[in-house]
TIVO-690462 format. One line per 8 residues: number of its first residue (from 1); their letters; for each residue x, y, z of C-alpha. Coordinates in steps of 0.5 Angstrom, whole numbers, padded with zeros to 4 digits. Layout:
N
NUM> a> X:Y:Z | ...
END
This chain:
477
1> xxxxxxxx> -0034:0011:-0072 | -0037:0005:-0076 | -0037:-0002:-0078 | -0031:-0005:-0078 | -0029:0001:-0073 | -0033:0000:-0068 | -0031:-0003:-0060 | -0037:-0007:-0057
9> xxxxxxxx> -0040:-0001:-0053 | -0043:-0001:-0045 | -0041:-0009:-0044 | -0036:-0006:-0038 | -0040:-0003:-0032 | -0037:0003:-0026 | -0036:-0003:-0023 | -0032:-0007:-0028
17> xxxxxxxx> -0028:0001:-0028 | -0025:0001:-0022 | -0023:-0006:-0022 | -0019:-0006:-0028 | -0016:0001:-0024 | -0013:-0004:-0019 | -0012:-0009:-0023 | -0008:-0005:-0028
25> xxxxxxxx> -0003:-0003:-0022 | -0002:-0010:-0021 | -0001:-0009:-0013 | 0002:-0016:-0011 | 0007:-0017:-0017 | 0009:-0009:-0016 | 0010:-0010:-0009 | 0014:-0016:-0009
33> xxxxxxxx> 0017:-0014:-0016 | 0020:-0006:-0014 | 0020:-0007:-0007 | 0027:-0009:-0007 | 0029:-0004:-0012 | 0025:0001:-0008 | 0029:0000:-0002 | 0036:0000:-0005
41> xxxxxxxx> 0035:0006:-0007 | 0031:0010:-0001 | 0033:0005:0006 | 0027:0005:0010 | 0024:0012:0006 | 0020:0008:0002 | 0013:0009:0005 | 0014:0017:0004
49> xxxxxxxx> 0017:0014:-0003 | 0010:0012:-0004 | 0006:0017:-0001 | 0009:0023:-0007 | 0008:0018:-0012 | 0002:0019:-0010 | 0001:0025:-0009 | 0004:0026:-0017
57> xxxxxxxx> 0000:0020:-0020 | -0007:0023:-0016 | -0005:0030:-0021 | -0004:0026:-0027 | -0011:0021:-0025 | -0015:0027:-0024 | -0012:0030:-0030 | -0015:0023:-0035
65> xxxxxxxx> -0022:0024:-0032 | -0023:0031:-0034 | -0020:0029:-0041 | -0024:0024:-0042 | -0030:0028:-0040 | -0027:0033:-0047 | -0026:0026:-0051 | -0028:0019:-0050
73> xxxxxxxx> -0023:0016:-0054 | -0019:0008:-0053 | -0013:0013:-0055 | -0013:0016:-0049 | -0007:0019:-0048 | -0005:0019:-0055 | -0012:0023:-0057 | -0013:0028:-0052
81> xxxxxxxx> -0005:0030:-0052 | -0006:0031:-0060 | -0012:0034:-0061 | -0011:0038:-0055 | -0003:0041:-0056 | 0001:0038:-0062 | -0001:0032:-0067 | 0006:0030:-0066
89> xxxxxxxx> 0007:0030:-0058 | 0000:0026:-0059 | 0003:0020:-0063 | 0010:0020:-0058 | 0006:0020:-0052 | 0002:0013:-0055 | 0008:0011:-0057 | 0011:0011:-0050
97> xxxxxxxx> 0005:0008:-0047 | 0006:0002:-0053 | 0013:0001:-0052 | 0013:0001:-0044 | 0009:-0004:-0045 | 0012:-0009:-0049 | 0018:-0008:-0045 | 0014:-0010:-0038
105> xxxxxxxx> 0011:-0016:-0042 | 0018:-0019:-0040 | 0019:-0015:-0034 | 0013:-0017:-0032 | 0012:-0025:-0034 | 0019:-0026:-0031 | 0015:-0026:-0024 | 0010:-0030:-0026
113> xxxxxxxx> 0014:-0035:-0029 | 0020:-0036:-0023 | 0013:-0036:-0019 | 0010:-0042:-0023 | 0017:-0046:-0023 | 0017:-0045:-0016 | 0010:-0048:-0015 | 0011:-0054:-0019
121> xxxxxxxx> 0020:-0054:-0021 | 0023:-0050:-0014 | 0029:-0053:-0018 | 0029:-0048:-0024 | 0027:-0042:-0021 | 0032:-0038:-0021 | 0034:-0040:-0028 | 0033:-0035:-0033
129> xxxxxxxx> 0032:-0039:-0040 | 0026:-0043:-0036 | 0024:-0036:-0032 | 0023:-0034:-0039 | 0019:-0039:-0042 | 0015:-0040:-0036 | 0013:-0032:-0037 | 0013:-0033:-0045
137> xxxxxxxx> 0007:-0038:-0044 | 0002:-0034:-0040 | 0005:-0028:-0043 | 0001:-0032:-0050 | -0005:-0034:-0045 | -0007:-0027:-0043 | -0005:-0025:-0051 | -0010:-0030:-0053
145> xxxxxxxx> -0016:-0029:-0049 | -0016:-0021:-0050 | -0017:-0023:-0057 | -0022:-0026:-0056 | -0028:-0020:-0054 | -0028:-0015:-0048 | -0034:-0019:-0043 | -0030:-0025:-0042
153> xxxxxxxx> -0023:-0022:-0041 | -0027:-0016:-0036 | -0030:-0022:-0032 | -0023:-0026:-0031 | -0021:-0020:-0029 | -0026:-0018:-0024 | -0024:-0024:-0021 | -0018:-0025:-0022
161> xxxxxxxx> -0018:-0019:-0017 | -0021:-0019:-0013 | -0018:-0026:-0011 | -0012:-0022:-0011 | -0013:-0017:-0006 | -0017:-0022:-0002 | -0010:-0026:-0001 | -0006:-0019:0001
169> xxxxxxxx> -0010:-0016:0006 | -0011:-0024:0008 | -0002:-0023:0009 | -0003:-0016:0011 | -0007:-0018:0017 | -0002:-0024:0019 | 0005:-0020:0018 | 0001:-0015:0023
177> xxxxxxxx> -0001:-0018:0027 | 0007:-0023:0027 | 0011:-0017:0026 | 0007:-0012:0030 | 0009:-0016:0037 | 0017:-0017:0036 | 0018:-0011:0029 | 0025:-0011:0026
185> xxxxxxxx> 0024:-0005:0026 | 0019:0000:0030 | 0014:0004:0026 | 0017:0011:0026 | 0013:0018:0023 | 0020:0019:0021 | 0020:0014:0014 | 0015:0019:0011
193> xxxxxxxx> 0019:0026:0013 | 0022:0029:0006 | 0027:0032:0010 | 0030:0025:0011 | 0031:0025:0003 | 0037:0027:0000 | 0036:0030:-0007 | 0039:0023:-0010
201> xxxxxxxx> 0035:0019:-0006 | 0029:0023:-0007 | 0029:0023:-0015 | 0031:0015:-0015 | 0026:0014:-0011 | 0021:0017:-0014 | 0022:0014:-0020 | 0021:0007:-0017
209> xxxxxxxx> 0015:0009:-0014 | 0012:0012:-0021 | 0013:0005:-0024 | 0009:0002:-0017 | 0002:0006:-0020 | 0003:0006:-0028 | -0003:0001:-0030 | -0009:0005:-0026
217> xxxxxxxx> -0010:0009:-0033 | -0012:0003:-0037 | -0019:0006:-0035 | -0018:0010:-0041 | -0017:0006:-0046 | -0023:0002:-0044 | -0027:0008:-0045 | -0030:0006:-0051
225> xxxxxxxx> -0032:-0001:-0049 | -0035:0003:-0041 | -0042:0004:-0039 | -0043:0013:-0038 | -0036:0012:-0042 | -0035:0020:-0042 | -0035:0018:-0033 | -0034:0012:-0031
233> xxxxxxxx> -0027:0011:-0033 | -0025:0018:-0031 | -0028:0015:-0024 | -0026:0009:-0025 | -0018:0011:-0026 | -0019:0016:-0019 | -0022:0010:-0014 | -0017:0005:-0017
241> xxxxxxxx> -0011:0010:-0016 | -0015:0011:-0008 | -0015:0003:-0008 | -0009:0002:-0009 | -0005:0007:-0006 | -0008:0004:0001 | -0006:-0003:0000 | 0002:0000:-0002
249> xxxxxxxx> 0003:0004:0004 | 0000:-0001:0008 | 0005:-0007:0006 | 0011:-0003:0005 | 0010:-0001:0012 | 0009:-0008:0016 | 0015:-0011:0012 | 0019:-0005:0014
257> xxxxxxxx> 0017:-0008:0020 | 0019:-0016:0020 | 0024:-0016:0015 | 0031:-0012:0015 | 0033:-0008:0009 | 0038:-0014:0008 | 0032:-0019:0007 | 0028:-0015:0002
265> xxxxxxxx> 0034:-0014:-0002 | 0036:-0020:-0002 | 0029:-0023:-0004 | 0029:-0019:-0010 | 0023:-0021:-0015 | 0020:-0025:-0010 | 0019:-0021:-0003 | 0012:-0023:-0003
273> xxxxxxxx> 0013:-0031:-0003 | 0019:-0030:0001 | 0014:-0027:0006 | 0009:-0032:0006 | 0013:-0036:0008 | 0015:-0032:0014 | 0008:-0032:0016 | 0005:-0038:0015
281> xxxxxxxx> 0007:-0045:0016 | 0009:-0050:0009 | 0005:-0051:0005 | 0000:-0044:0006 | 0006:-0040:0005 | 0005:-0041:-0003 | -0002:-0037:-0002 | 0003:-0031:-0003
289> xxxxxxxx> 0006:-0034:-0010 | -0001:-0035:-0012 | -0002:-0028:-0010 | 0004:-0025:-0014 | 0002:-0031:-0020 | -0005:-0028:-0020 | -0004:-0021:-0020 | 0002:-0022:-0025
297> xxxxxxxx> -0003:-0026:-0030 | -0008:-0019:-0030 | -0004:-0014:-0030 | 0000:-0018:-0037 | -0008:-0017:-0039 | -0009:-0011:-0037 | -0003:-0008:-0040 | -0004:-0011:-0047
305> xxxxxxxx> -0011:-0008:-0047 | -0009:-0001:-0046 | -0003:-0002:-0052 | -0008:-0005:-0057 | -0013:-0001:-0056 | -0007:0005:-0057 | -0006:0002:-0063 | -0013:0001:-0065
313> xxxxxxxx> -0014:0009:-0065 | -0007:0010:-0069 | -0010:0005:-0074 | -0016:0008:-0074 | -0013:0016:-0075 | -0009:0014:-0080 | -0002:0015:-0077 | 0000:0008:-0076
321> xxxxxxxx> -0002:0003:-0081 | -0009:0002:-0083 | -0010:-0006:-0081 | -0009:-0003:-0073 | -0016:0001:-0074 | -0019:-0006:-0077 | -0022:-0011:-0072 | -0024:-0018:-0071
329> xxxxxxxx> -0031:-0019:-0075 | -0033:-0024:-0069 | -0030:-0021:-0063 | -0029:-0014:-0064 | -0022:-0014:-0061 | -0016:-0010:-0064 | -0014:-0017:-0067 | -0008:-0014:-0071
337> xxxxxxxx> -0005:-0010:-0065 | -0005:-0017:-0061 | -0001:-0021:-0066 | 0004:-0015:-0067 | 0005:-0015:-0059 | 0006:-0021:-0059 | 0011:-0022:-0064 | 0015:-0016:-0061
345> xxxxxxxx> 0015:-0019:-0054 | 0018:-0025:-0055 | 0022:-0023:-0059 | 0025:-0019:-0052 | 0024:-0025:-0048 | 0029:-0029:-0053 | 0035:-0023:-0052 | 0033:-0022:-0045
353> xxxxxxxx> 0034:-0030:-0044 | 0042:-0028:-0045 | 0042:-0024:-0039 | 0046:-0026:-0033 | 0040:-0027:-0027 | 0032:-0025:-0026 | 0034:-0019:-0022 | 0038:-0016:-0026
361> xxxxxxxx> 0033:-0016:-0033 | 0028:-0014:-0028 | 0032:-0008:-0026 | 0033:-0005:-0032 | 0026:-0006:-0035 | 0023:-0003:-0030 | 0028:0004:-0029 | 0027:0004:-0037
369> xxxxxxxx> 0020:0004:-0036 | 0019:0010:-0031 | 0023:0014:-0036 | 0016:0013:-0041 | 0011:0013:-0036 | 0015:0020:-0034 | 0014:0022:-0042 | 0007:0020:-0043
377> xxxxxxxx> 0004:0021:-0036 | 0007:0028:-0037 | 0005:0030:-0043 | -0002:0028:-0042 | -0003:0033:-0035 | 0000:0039:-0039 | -0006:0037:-0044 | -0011:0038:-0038
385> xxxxxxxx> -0009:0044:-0037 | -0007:0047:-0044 | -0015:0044:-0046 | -0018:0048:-0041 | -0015:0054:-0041 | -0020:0058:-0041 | -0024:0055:-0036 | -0018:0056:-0031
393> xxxxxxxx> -0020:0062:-0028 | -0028:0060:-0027 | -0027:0058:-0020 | -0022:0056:-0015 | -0023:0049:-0015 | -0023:0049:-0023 | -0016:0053:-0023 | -0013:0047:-0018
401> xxxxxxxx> -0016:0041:-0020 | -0015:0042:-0028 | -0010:0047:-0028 | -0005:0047:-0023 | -0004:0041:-0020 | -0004:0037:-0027 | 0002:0042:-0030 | 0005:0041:-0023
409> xxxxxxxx> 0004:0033:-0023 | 0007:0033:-0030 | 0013:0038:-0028 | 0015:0033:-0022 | 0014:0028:-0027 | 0019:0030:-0032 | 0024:0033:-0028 | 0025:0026:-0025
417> xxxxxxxx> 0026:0023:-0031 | 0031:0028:-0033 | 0035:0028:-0027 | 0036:0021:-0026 | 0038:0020:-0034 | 0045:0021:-0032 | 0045:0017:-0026 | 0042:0010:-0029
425> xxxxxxxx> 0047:0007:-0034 | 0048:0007:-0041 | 0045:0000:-0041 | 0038:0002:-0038 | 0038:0010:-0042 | 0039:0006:-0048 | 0033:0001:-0047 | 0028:0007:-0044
433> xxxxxxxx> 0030:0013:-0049 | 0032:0009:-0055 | 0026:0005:-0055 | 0022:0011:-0055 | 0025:0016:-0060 | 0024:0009:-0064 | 0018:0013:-0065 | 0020:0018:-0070
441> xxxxxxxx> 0021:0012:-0076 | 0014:0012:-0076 | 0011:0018:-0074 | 0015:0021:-0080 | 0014:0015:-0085 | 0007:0014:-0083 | 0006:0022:-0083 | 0008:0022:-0090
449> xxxxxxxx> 0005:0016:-0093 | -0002:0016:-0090 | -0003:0024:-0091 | -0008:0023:-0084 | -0012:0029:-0082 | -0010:0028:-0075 | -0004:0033:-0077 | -0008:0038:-0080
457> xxxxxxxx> -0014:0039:-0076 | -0015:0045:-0072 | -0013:0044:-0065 | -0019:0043:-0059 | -0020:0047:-0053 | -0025:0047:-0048 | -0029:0054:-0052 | -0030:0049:-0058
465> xxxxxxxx> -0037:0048:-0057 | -0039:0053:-0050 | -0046:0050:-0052 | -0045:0043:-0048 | -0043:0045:-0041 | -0047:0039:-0037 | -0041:0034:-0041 | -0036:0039:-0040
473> xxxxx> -0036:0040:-0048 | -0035:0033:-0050 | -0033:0031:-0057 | -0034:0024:-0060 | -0030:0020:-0065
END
């Protein structure tokens, strides 16, 4: 890479990486936005949800971590699943990511706005036109300030964060130590058995879960921009994903405890603010709104970094247009990726204003969205595998952590997604297949106009260079 081409290097530290981890979850907007989902599907299995989700997604993170040893590429997924398996999967896979993303710039802006206008308009709050123009705003706020250079946007993140967790375990302690005395429901071992699953609830279940951990992997796209880039976004990814499954399960069992399966139902998009104000006297109740306003605006960051910066390494390889590989002269950010982002997200904030309620729009963005993230997530821990082949068979531990766990990591992952295709609706598999398979206009027309060497290079494997052990054969764009 040169010049024009060039992300701003070593201005986001170790640190920095596993916040954004965190952060790219979005743990308070998830929990209050998918709890309700989650419960619907799975009763009071939801803690069990949450720890084979995790189980998966800890595959798919280890996965990243020793593919960005390989390559350190802001493409990521992209990158490595094309260089490693075929070029085609490669561009689908960040493809998917891409399209995941413009579908939760809605999904996720819906929450932030219904919680703004219930700080300063309770009146409108369930109003999907205002919910939608509410979002739309910090949607643009966000969409702005990643253009305007990687420091600012890490130090608002950092912040924003841990601010966020700050105000979780804050509500975790009091809903203890309120529900904990008197519980609607005792704790039981039984909430995380797999024999009190049926298949259906299983696999639904399981595919709400995968969406509560989506977002850790922006670690990746950010490799570029990382101190010890081969390393730390690789950890970074890992502790997130450590970071995040505690504070999940935590909360999904203290409101299993205090509230009925009825209540988290019927809270919807707003579970957290509905258990603030449970917990505190008015008006410290709102402390959970701006937990949910704060962890949306981040995540709404984070998500569009990942995108961009996807968008920045296809421009850069040739296989999307060309002005997606510039960036800004003065800031060095992926200024072209941000704009179209924008435009295509509110676009879909103008149709989904046409729809009869918030939680319906929430429903089918984030059903839709597991069935990418299933696609990409999978894709990416066939090519750990596939990259370190020959290695495989080294040691037990490289077999495992490498090999075995990734493929069935990725496995679990596709099958969910193919099974719960029939069960969903035509309405959501149309959003969540139809955007992605999208995706062949331009991989075709790009492929063929451009002529990029992304397609004819050699595929790689961990025996390219056996000269660079301690790196575990790193290759550098």
């Amino acid at each position: 890479m040169a010049g024009n081409h060039e992300l701003k290097s070593n201005e986001i530290t170790a640190f920095d990486s596993v916040i954004m981890g965190i952060a790219g979850t979005a743990p308070a907007y998830t929990i209050s936005a998918s709890t309700g989902a989650l419960i619907a599907a799975v009763g009071v299995m939801g803690p069990g949800s949450i720890l084979y989700a995790a189980v998966v997604m800890f595959g798919i993170a280890f996965a990243f971590m020793y593919l960005n040893k390989w390559r350190s590429d802001a493409g990521a997924s992209y990158a490595w699943v094309g260089r490693a398996i075929h070029p085609a999967l490669g561009f689908m896979s960040g493809w998917a990511l891409i399209v995941a993303t413009c579908l939760f710039m809605v999904a996720g802006s819906l929450p932030v706005g219904t919680a703004t206008l219930d700080l300063i308009a309770p009146s409108l709050a369930n109003n999907v036109v205002a919910v939608t123009i509410a979002g739309a705003f910090w949607f643009l706020a966000m969409n702005t300030l990643i253009m305007l250079g990687i420091q600012i946007t890490t130090k608002f993140q950092k912040y924003m964060t841990m601010l966020e967790v700050g105000i979780l375990l804050i509500i975790a302690v009091a809903a203890f130590l309120k529900f904990g005395m008197h519980p609607v429901k005792a704790f039981s071992w039984s909430w995380f058995s797999p024999m009190n699953f049926n298949l259906n609830t299983f696999m639904s279940g399981s595919l709400i879960a995968i969406f509560y951990y989506w977002g850790w992997d922006v670690t990746a796209n950010l490799t570029e921009e990382t101190k010890d880039r081969n390393r730390a976004p690789g950890y970074g990814g890992v502790f997130g994903m450590i970071g995040i499954f505690v504070l999940f399960e935590l909360m999904q069992i203290i409101f299993q405890m205090g509230l009925t399966t009825k209540q988290i139902t019927t809270a919807g998009a707003n579970l957290l603010p509905v258990i603030g104000n449970m917990i505190f006297p008015r008006p410290w109740g709102d402390i959970a709104l701006i937990a949910v306003t704060v962890s949306t605006i981040a995540t709404l960051e984070t998500s569009l970094l990942q995108a961009s910066r996807t968008l920045f390494s296809m421009g850069r390889d040739h296989v999307l247009g060309e002005k997606f590989g510039h960036l800004h002269h003065r800031f060095q950010t992926p200024w072209l990726a941000g704009i179209v982002m924008g435009i295509v997200s509110l676009l879909l904030f103008v149709i989904s204003s046409f729809s009869s309620g918030v939680n319906v729009v929430m429903t089918d963005a984030i059903t839709a969205i597991g069935l990418q993230i299933c696609f990409y997530y999978g894709l990416t821990g066939f090519a750990c595998a596939w990259y370190y082949r020959h290695d495989l068979l080294h040691n037990f531990k490289t077999f495992v952590m490498r090999g075995l766990w990734p493929v069935l990591s990725a496995m679990f992952l596709w099958t969910i997604a193919i099974y719960d295709i029939p069960l969903m609706g035509w309405q959501t598999d149309v959003i969540g297949l139809g955007t992605l398979a999208l995706g062949l206009i331009p991989l075709l027309y790009y492929r063929f106009k451009l002529k990029s060497h992304f397609y004819s290079e050699n595929r790689e494997t961990s025996r390219v260079n056996p000269v660079m052990p301690a790196a575990d054969n790193i290759v550098l764009k």
